[in-house]
TORPA-4810 file (N, C-alpha, C, O; in nm, 3 decimals):
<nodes>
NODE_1_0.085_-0.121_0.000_0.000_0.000_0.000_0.088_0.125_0.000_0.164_0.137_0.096_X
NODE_2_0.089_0.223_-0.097_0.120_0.304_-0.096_0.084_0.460_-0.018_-0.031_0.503_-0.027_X
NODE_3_0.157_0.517_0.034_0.074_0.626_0.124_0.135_0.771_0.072_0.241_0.782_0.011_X
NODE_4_0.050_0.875_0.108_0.072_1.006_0.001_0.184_0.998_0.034_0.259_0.986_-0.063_X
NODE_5_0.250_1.000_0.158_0.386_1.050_0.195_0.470_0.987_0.054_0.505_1.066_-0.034_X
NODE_6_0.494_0.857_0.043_0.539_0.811_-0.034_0.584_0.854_-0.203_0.686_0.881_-0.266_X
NODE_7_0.422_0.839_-0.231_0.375_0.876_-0.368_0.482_1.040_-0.340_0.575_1.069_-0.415_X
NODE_8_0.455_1.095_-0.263_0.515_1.278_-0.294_0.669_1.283_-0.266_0.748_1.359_-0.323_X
NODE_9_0.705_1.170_-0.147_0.859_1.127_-0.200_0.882_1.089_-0.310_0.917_1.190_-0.372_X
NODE_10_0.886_0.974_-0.399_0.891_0.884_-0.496_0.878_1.102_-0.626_0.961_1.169_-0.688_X
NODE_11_0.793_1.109_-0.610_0.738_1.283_-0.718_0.928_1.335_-0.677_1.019_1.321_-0.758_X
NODE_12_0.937_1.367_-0.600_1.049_1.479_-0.561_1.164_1.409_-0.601_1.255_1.479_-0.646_X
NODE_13_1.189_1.254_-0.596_1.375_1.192_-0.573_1.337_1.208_-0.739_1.413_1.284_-0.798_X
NODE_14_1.225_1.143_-0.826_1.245_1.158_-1.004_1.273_1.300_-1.036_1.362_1.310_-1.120_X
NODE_15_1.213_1.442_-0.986_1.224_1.523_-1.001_1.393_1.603_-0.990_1.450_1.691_-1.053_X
NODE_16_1.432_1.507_-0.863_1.588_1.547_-0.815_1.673_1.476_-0.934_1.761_1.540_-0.991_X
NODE_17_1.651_1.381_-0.960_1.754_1.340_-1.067_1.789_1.402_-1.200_1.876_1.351_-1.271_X
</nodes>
């Protein structure tokens, strides 16, 4: 199960690369 926290980590580290 995925949780927002996650999903909006997972958004930001693709964004950082």
């Amino acid at each position: 199960m995925l949780n927002s926290t996650n999903l909006n980590f997972l958004k930001i580290a693709k964004r950082s690369q």
